[in-house]
C-alpha positions in Angstrom: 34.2 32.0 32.1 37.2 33.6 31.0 37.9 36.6 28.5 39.5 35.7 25.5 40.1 37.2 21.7 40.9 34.5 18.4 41.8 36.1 14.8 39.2 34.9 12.6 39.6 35.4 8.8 37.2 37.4 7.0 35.0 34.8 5.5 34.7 33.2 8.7 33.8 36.4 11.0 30.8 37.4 8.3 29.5 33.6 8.6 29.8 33.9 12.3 28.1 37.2 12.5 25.6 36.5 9.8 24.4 33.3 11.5 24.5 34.9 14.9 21.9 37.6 13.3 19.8 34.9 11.9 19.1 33.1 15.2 19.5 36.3 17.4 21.8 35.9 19.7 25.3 37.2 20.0 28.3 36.0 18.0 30.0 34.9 21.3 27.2 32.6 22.5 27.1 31.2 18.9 30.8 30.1 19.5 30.7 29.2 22.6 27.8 26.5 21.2 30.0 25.3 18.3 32.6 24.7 20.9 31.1 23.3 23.3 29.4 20.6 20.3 33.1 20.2 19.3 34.9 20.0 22.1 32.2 18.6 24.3 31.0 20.2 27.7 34.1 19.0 29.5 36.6 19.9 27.4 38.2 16.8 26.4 36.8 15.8 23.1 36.3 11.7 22.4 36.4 10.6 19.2 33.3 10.0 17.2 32.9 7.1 14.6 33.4 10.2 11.9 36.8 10.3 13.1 38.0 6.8 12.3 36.8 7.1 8.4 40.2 7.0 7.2 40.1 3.5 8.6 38.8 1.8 5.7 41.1 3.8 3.2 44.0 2.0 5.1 44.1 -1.5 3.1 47.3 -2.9 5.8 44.6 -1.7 8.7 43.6 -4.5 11.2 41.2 -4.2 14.0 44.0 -4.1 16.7 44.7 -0.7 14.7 41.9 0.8 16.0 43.8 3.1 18.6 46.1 4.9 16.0 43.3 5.9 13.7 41.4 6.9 17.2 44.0 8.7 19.1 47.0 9.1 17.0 49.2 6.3 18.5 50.2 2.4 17.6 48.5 -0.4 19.9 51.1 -2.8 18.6 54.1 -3.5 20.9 
């Protein structure tokens, strides 16, 4: 593991401590959790289908577009 600190805004240090109380354990174990459910256990996050819902909002979208709305760049040559 490695020592770190992060600025949190008000609102979102009271959450953090608040939930931390609530299911009794400490704030940084709480973190590392939502973290870890973000970023996944290896650190390299893959997209989830929740990510691509901009896909229908796009009305010139085609299925070869599927790699822009995924990872941010064009499949067309």
């Amino acid at each position: 593991m490695q020592r770190t600190q992060i600025l949190l805004d008000n609102w979102q240090y009271e959450a953090l401590k608040a939930r931390a109380q609530r299911e009794g354990r400490s704030m940084s174990e709480l973190l590392r959790q939502i973290l870890d459910a973000h970023l996944g256990k290896s650190g390299s996050r893959t997209p989830r289908l929740a990510d691509i819902r901009a896909v229908g909002e796009d009305r010139t979208a085609r299925g070869r577009d599927h790699d822009r709305f995924l990872y941010g760049k064009s499949s067309r040559r």
